[in-house]
GUMI-698514 format. One record per residue (C-alpha): residue number from 1; x, y, z. Coordinates in steps of 0.1 Angstrom, whole numbers, plus 5000, padded with zeros to 4 digits. Layout:
<sites>
(NUM, (X, Y, Z))
...
</sites>
This chain:
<sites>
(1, (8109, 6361, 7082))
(2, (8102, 6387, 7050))
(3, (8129, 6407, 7042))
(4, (8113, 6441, 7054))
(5, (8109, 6424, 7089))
(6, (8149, 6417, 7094))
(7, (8154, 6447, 7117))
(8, (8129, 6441, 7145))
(9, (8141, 6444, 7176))
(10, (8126, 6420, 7200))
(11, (8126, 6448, 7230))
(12, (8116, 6473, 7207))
(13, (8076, 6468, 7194))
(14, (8075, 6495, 7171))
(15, (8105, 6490, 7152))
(16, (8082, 6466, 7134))
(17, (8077, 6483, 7100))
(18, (8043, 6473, 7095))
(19, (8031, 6485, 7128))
(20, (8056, 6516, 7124))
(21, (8036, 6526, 7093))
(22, (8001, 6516, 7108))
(23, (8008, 6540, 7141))
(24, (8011, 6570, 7115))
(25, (7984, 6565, 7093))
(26, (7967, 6565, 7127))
(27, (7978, 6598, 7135))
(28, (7976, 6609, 7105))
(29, (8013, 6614, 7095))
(30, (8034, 6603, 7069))
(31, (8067, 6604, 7077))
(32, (8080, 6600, 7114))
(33, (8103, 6630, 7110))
(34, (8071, 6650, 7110))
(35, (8068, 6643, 7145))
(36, (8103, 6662, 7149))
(37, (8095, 6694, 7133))
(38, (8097, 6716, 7165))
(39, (8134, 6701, 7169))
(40, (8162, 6724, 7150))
(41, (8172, 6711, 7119))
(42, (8210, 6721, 7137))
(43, (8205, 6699, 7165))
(44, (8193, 6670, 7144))
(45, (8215, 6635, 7142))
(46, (8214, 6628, 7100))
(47, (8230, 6593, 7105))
(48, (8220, 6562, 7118))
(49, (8230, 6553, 7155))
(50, (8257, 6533, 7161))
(51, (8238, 6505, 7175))
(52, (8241, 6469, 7170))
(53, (8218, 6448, 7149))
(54, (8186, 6430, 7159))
(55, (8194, 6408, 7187))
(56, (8170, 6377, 7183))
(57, (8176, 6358, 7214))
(58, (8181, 6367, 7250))
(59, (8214, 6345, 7248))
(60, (8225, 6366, 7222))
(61, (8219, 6398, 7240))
(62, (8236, 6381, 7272))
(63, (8265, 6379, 7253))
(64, (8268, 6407, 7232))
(65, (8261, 6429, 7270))
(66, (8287, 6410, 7286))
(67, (8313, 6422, 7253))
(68, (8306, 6455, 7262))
(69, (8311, 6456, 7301))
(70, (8342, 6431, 7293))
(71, (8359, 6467, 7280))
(72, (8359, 6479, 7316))
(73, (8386, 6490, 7338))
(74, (8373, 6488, 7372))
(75, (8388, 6497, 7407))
(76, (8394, 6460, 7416))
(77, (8420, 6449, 7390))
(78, (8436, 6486, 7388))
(79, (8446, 6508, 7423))
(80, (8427, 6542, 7423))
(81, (8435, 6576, 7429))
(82, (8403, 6592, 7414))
(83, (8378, 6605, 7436))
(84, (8362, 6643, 7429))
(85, (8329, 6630, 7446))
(86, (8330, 6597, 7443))
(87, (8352, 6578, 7465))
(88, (8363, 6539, 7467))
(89, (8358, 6542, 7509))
(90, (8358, 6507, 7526))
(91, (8321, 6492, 7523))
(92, (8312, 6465, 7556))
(93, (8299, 6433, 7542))
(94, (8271, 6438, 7565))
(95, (8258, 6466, 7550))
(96, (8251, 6451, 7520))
(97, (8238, 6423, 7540))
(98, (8210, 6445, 7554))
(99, (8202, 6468, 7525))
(100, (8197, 6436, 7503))
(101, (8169, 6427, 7527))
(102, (8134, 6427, 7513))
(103, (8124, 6451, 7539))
(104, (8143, 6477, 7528))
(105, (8153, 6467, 7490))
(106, (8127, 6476, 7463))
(107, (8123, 6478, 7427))
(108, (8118, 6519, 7434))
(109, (8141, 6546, 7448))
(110, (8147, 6527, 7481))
(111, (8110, 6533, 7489))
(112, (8097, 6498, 7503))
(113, (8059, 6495, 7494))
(114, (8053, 6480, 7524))
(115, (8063, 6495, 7556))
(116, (8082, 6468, 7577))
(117, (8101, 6495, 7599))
(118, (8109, 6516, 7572))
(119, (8102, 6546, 7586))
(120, (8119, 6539, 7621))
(121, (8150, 6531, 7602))
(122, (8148, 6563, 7580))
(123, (8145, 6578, 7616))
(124, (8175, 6560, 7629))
(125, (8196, 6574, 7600))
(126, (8186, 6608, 7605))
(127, (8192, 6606, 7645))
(128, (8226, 6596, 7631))
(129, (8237, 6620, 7610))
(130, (8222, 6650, 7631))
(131, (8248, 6634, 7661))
(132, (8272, 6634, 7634))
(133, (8267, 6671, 7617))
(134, (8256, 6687, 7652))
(135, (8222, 6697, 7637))
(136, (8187, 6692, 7647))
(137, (8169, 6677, 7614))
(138, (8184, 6657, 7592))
(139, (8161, 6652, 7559))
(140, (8154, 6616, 7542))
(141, (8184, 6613, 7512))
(142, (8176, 6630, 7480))
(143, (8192, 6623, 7446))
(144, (8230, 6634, 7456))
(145, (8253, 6665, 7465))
(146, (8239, 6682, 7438))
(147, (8203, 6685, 7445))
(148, (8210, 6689, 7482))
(149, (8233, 6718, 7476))
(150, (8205, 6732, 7451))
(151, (8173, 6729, 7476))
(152, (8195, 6741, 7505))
(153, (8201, 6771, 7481))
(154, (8162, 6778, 7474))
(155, (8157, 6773, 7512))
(156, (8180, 6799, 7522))
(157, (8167, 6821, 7491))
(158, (8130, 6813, 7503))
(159, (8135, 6821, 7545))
(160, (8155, 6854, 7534))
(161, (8132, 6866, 7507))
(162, (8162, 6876, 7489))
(163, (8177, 6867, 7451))
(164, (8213, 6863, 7447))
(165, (8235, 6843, 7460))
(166, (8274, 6838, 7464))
(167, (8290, 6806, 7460))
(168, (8331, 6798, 7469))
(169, (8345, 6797, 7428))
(170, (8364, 6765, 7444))
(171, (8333, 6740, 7438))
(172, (8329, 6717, 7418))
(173, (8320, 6720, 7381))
(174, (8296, 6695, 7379))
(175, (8279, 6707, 7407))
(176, (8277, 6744, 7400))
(177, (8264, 6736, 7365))
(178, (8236, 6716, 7385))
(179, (8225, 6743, 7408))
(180, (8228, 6765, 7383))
(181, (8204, 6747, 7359))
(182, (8180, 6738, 7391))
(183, (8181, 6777, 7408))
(184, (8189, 6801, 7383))
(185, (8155, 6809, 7371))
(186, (8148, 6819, 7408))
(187, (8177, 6837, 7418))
(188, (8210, 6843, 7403))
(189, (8243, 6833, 7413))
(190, (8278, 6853, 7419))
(191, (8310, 6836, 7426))
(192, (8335, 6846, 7456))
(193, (8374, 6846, 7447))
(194, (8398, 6823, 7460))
(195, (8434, 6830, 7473))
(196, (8461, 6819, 7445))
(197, (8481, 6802, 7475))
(198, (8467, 6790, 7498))
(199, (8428, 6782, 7482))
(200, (8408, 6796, 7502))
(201, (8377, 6822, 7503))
(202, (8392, 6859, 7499))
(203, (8376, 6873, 7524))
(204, (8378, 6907, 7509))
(205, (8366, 6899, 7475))
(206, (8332, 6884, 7495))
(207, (8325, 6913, 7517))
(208, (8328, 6931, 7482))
(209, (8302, 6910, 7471))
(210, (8282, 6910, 7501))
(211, (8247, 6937, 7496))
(212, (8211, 6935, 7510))
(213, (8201, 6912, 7477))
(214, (8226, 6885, 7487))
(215, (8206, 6857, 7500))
(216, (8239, 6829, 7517))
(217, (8273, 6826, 7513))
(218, (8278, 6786, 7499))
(219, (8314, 6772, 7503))
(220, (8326, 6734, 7511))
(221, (8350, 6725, 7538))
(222, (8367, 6699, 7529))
(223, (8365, 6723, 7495))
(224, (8362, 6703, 7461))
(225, (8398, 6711, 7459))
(226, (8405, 6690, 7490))
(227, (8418, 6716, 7512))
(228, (8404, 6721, 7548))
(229, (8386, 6759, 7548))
(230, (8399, 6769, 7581))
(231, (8381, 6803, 7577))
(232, (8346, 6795, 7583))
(233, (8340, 6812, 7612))
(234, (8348, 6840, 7592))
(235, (8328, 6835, 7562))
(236, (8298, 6830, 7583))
(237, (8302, 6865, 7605))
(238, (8307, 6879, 7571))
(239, (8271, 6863, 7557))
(240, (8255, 6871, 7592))
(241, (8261, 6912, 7597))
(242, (8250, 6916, 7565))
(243, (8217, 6894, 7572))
(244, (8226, 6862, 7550))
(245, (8226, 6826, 7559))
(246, (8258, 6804, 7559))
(247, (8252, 6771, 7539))
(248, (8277, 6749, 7537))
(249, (8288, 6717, 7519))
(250, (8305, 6687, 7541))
(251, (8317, 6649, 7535))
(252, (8304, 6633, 7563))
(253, (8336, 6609, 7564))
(254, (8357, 6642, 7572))
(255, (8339, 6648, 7607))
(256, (8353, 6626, 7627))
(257, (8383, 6643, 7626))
(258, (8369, 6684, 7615))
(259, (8345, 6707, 7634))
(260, (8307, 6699, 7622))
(261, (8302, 6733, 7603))
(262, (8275, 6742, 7629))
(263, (8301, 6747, 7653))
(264, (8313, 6779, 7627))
(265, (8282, 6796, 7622))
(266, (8266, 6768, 7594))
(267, (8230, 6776, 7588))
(268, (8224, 6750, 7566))
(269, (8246, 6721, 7558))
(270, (8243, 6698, 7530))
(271, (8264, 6668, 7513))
(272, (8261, 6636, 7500))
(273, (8262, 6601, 7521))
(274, (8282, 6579, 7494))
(275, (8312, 6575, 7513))
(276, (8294, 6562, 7543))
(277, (8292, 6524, 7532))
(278, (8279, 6528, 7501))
(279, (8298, 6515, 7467))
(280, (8304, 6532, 7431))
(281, (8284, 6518, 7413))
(282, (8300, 6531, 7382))
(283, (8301, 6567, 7394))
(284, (8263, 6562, 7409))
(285, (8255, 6552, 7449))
(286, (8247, 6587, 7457))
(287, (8223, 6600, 7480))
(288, (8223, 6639, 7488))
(289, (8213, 6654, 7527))
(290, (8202, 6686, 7539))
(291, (8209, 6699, 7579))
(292, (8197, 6726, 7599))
(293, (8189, 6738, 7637))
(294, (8151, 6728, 7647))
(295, (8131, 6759, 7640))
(296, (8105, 6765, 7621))
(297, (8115, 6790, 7595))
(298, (8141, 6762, 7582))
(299, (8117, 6732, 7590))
(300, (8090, 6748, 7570))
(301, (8115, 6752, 7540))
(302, (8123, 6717, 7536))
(303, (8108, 6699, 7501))
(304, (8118, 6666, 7511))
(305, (8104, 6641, 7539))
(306, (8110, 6645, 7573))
(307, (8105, 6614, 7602))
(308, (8099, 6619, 7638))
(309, (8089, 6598, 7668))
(310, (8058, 6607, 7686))
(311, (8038, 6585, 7714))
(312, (8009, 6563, 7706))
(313, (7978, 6557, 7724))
(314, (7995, 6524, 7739))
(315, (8013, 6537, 7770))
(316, (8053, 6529, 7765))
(317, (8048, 6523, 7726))
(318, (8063, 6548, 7699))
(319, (8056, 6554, 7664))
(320, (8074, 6568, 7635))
(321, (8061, 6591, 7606))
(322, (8059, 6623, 7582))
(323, (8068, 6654, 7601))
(324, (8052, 6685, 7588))
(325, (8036, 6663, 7557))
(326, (8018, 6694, 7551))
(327, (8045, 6714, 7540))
(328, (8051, 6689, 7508))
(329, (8047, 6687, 7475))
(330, (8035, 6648, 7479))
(331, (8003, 6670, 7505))
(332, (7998, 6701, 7486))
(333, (8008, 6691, 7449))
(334, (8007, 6727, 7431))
(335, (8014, 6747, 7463))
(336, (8043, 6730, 7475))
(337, (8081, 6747, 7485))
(338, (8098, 6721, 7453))
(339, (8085, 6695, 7437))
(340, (8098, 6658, 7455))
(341, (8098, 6625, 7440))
(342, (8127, 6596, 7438))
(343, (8146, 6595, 7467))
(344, (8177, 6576, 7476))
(345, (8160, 6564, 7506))
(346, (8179, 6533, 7507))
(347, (8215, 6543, 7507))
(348, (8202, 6566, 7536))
(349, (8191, 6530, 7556))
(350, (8230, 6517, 7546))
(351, (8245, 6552, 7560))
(352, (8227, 6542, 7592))
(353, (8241, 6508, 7592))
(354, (8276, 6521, 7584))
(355, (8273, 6551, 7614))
(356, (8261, 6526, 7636))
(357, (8290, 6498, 7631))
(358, (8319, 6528, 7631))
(359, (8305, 6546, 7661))
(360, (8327, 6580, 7671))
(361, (8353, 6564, 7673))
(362, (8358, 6542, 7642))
(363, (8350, 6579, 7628))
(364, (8377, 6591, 7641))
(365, (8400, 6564, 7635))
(366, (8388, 6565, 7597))
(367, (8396, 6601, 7594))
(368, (8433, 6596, 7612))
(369, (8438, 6571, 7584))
(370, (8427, 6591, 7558))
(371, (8450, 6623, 7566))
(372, (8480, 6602, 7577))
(373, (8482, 6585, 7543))
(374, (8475, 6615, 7522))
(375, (8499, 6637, 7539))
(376, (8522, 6608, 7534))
(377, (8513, 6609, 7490))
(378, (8516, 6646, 7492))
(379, (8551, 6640, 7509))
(380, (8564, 6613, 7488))
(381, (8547, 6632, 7453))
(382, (8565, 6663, 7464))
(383, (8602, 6647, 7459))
(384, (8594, 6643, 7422))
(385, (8610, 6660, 7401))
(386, (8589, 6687, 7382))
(387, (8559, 6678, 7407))
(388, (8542, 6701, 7434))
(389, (8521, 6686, 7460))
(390, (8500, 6696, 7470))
(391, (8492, 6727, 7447))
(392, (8476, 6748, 7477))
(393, (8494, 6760, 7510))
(394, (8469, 6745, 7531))
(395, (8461, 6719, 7555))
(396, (8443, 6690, 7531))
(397, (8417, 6663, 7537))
(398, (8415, 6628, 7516))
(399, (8418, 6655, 7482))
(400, (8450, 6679, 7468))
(401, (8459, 6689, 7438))
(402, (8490, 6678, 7422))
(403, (8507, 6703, 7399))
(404, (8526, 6690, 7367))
(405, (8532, 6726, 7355))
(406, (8569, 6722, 7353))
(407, (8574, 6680, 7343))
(408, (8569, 6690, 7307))
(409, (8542, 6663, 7300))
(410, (8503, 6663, 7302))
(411, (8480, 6649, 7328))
(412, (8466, 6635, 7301))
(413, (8494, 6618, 7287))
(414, (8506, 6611, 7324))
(415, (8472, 6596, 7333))
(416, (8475, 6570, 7302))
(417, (8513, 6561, 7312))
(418, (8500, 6553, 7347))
(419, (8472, 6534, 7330))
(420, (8494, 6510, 7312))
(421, (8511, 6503, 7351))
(422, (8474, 6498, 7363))
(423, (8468, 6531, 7384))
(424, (8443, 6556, 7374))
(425, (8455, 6586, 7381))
(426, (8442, 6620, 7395))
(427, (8414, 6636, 7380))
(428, (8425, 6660, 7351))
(429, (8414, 6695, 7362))
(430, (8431, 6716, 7332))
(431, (8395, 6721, 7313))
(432, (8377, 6726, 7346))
(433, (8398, 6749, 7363))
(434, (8421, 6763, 7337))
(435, (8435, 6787, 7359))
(436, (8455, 6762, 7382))
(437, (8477, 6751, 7348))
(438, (8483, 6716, 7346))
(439, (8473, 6695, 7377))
(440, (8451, 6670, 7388))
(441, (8431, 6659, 7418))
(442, (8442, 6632, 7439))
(443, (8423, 6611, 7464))
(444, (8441, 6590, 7490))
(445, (8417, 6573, 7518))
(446, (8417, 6546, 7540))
(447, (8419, 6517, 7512))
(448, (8454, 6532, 7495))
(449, (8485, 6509, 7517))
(450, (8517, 6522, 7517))
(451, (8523, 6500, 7491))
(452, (8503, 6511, 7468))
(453, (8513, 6550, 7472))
(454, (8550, 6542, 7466))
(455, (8538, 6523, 7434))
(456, (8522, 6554, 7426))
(457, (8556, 6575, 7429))
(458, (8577, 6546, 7417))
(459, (8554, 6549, 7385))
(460, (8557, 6586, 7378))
(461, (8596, 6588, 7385))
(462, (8602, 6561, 7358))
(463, (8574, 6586, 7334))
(464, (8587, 6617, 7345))
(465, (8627, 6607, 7354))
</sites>
C-alpha cells in the first residue's frame, strides 16, 4: 500500500485520498474546508478527532469495539439507584421472547414491513393502556416522554387557538429543553412556582399566571421530583375557569396504585412506556404516549397513528387499521397537524405483552412494592447523619430527593465513594436545579431487596460517619 494510502478507512470510501481529491475537482473545489464556509470560524474544531487509526480487518475492529464497551459499568455487576426517566424495572423473559419475533422485530422503528397482525397488536396495546390511564384513545408510541409531552402541548395549543403555555418549574431539564426546542417557535412557555416544602404547584403563583392567552396548565404526578402532586384536581379547575386544558405527564408503572389523571380533570395525558417491560438499553428503550377522551376536537389533533377495529364484509370477522389516516402527515404531507415519522412501535407491542402478563393486579402489587421499599430508603437514609430524606414534605412515588446540604461533602464526591463500593448513586441535581442545594435523586423500585438498601446506608455512614 503507498504511503499516501495508509489512512483509509475500510468503512469510510472517501477517506481515500485519491478519490477525496477526485470528488472536488468534480465539484469544482479545492480545498474541503470550502465546503464549510457558512459554518463560524468560532464553532469550528482546529484539531484532529480523537479517533483511532485505520482499522484494516473486521477482527481488528471486533476487538478494538469490544475495548471500548469493556470500560463499562453497567447495572448488572453494580446495584442502582439512578433513575430520572429511565428505570431498571423488572423485564419478563417473555417479553423479549415475543418482541424478538419476526413478526414484530424489524430493521426499522418497530414498523414490520409486512403486516402479520401488526396492527391488531398495536390495537391490543392501546386497548391497554386506555384501561390503564382511564382514557378513550391511546396513540401508537412515539420517540419518548419528550416528544409526547411536546405534541400533547401543540394539541392543546392547536384545539384552544391560544399561544402560551404554563408548565410546573418541577420537570425535568431534559425534557423542558426538548419541548422548548420542539414548541417554542409556536407558542411560548411560562413556568408555575413550586412550594419550598412540600414541592408542589403554588397554586397562587398559577392563577397569577393564568390569562385568556394561556393555552394548558402541564405538570407530572408522580413529578420528576418523585413526589405524588396530590393537588390535581385543583390545578385542573384552575386551567378550566379560565378556559385552558389540563395536560398531564404520568408513569404508567405508578397507576396501579395512583388515580389515572382523568379521574382529576386531565385533558390530555402523556408519558413514556419504558418501565413497562422494556430494558435500558444504555439510557435508550423509550417510547412516548399520548391520551385523551374520544372526541373529535382531540382526535383530529393527534399527529401520530391511531388503530381501531371495525367489521368486515365477512359476518363475525374484524379488521384492524388507520383511524382518521386523513388527519396525518403520512395522508396530507404539507398540510398535516406535525410532521410523523420513526415510531417506537415495537416497545409499544412489548408494553402490551407486559400489561397483559401483570393484569390489575400484578399492577397493583408492583406499585405496593415500589412505595413499601422507597418509604423504607427514605426511612433508613433519614437516620444519617447530615442526610435529609426525602428533601420534600410529601407523600413520594419510586423518586425523592436526598439532601446532603449539611454532610459537608459533594454529591459528586459522594457518588464516586459509593462507586468504588459498587452502587451508583442518586442522580446529582445541583447543576439542574440549583435551588434545592446539594441533593440528589433517588430511585428505589421493585428490583432494590432489603439488602441492597441497607448496603446503600451501610455505605454512606462509613463516607459520611
Amino acid at each position: 500500500m503507498k504511503n499516501s494510502e495508509k489512512t483509509v478507512h475500510p468503512y469510510i470510501p472517501n477517506s481515500a485520498p485519491k478519490v477525496k481529491a477526485k470528488m472536488l475537482e468534480e465539484i469544482g473545489v479545492k480545498d474541503i474546508d470550502e465546503l464549510y464556509k457558512d459554518i463560524p470560524e468560532n464553532l469550528r474544531l482546529k484539531k484532529e478527532l480523537e479517533l483511532p487509526g485505520a482499522l484494516a480487518s473486521e477482527y481488528a475492529l471486533k476487538r478494538h469495539v469490544e475495548k471500548v464497551l469493556y470500560k463499562n459499568q453497567t447495572c448488572q455487576e453494580n446495584i442502582s439507584f439512578l433513575g430520572g426517566g429511565c428505570w431498571q424495572h423488572y423485564v419478563p423473559a417473555i417479553c423479549d421472547e415475543i418482541n424478538q419475533r419476526s413478526e414484530f422485530l424489524t430493521a426499522y422503528a418497530g414498523e414490520p414491513y409486512e403486516d402479520h397482525g401488526r396492527f391488531q397488536a398495536l390495537f391490543e396495546y392501546e386497548s391497554l393502556m386506555a384501561e390503564l390511564l382511564d382514557m378513550d384513545v391511546v396513540n401508537v408510541p412515539t420517540y419518548d416522554w419528550c416528544q409526547a409531552s411536546s405534541t400533547a402541548l401543540s394539541m392543546a395549543a392547536r384545539i384552544t387557538g391560544r399561544k402560551e403555555i404554563l408548565i410546573s418549574d418541577t420537570i425535568s431539564r431534559d425534557r423542558l429543553l426538548a419541548i422548548r426546542n420542539y414548541c417554542v417557535p409556536v407558542f411560548s412557555v411560562q413556568m408555575v412556582n413550586h412550594c419550598p416544602d412540600t414541592g408542589l404547584v403554588d397554586l397562587d403563583d398559577l392563577g397569577a399566571k393564568m390569562s385568556p392567552d394561556i393555552a394548558c396548565i402541564y405538570f407530572e404526578n408522580p413529578s420528576y421530583l418523585g413526589f405524588i402532586e396530590h393537588q390535581g384536581r385543583a390545578i385542573s379547575d384552575i386551567a378550566h375557569e379560565n378556559g385552558a386544558l389540563s395536560v398531564v405527564g404520568v408513569d404508567p408503572a405508578s397507576l396501579g396504585v395512583i388515580i389515572p389523571p382523568s379521574n382529576y380533570g386531565a385533558d390530555i395525558v402523556c408519558g413514556d412506556i419504558q418501565g413497562l417491560g422494556v430494558h435500558m438499553n444504555y439510557g435508550g428503550g423509550h417510547g412516548g404516549f399520548i391520551a385523551s377522551r374520544d372526541e373529535e376536537r382531540f382526535v383530529m389533533e393527534y399527529p401520530s397513528r391511531l388503530f381501531g377495529i371495525t367489521k368486515t364484509s365477512v359476518e363475525g370477522e374484524y379488521g384492524f387499521g388507520d383511524v382518521a389516516y386523513e388527519r396525518t402527515s403520512f395522508a396530507v404531507r404539507e398540510e398535516g397537524k406535525e410532521f410523523v415519522g420513526t415510531h417506537a412501535a415495537l416497545w409499544g407491542i412489548t408494553a402490551a405483552v407486559y400489561l397483559s402478563l401483570m393484569g390489575p393486579k400484578g399492577m397493583q402489587e408492583l406499585g405496593k412494592t415500589i412505595m413499601q421499599r422507597s418509604q423504607y430508603a427514605m426511612k433508613k437514609l433519614s437516620e444519617i447523619k447530615g442526610v435529609k430524606a426525602p428533601l420534600f414534605d410529601s407523600p413520594h412515588f419510586k423518586e425523592f430527593v436526598v439532601g446532603f446540604k449539611d454532610t459537608g461533602m459533594t454529591v459528586d464526591e459522594i457518588n464516586k465513594a459509593l462507586m468504588k463500593q459498587g452502587i451508583f448513586g442518586g442522580k446529582d441535581l445541583t447543576r439542574d436545579f440549583p435551588e434545592l442545594g446539594n441533593c440528589a435523586l433517588y430511585c428505589v423500585i421493585e428490583v432494590h431487596t432489603k439488602d441492597d438498601i441497607d448496603r446503600l446506608v451501610q455505605a454512606l455512614n462509613e463516607y459520611l460517619g
